[in-house]
C-alpha positions, 0 to 999 in steps of 0.5 A: 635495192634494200636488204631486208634485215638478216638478209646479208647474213644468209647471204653469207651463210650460204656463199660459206655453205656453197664454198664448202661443197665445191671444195669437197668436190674438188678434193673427191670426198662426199663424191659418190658413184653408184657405178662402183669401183670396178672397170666394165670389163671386170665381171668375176671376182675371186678371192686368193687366201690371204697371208697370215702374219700374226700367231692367230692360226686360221685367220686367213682362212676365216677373212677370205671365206668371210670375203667369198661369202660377202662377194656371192651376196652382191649384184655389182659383181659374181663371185668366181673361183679365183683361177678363173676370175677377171679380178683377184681379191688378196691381202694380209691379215697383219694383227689380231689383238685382244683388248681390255675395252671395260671394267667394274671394279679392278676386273675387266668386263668387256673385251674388244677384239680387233682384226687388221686387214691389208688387201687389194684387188689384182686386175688379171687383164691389166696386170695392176691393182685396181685398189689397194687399203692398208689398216682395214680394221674389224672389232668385236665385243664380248662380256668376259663372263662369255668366255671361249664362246664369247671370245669366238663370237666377237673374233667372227664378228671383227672378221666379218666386220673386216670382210664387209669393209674390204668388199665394200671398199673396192665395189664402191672405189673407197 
């Protein structure tokens, strides 16, 4: 049999392309599954207040409302209180940091705001971490001109952008 011109080349193209997907695969990456990350038997999640290692007074507060409120949203889980619950969401809020992000001239114009995040998820049952992230990063942007207001909104903004991450992350298996 004859190879029609070009026909080689797709040929390897897609032994490439075939080659690249098995070895996502393998490794877990690419992988989806739209049963999430929790075991059947986890039915409630509650969130404990989380620790706060930075100077910034209420983050915790803030990032485990932030996580409540992100919880009671879904259908994969119910939000329960966390005394109760089948399993425990807890962390540490290890930085909150103020940036420079632009600048017109010699002055700054944006700023970026940026919360880090270390949380796990406690199985009560099982007495173990059904998952565990270190780094979850959450960030803002506020015009400097916005001042306090500015600043507050964009801190909200990286809190909520942190909480969705950390929800996310364990209902998915991430």
């Amino acid at each position: 049999m004859t190879d029609l011109p070009g026909l080689a080349h797709a040929r390897a193209i897609t032994g490439r392309a075939c080659a690249i997907l098995v070895a996502l695969a393998a490794s877990g990456c690419g992988v989806y599954s739209v049963e999430g990350g929790l075991p059947s038997h986890v039915r409630t999640v509650g969130v404990e207040f989380f620790e706060n290692s930075t100077t910034e007074a209420g983050v915790e507060e803030r990032l485990s409302r932030a996580i409540s409120d992100q919880l009671v949203t879904r259908s994969q889980v119910r939000y329960a209180p966390f005394s109760s619950a089948d399993a425990i969401v807890r962390g540490s809020v290890t930085r909150v940091s103020e940036e420079p992000l632009t600048f017109s001239g010699t002055q700054v114009s944006r700023y970026r705001v940026t919360v880090l995040v270390d949380a796990s998820v406690w199985d009560r049952a099982r007495r173990r971490n059904l998952w565990e992230r270190e780094g979850i990063q959450g960030q803002g942007q506020y015009d400097a001109t916005a001042g306090v207001a500015g600043r507050d909104a964009a801190y909200a903004s990286a809190i909520q952008e942190a909480a969705r991450q950390v929800v996310d992350g364990f209902l998915s298996g991430w």
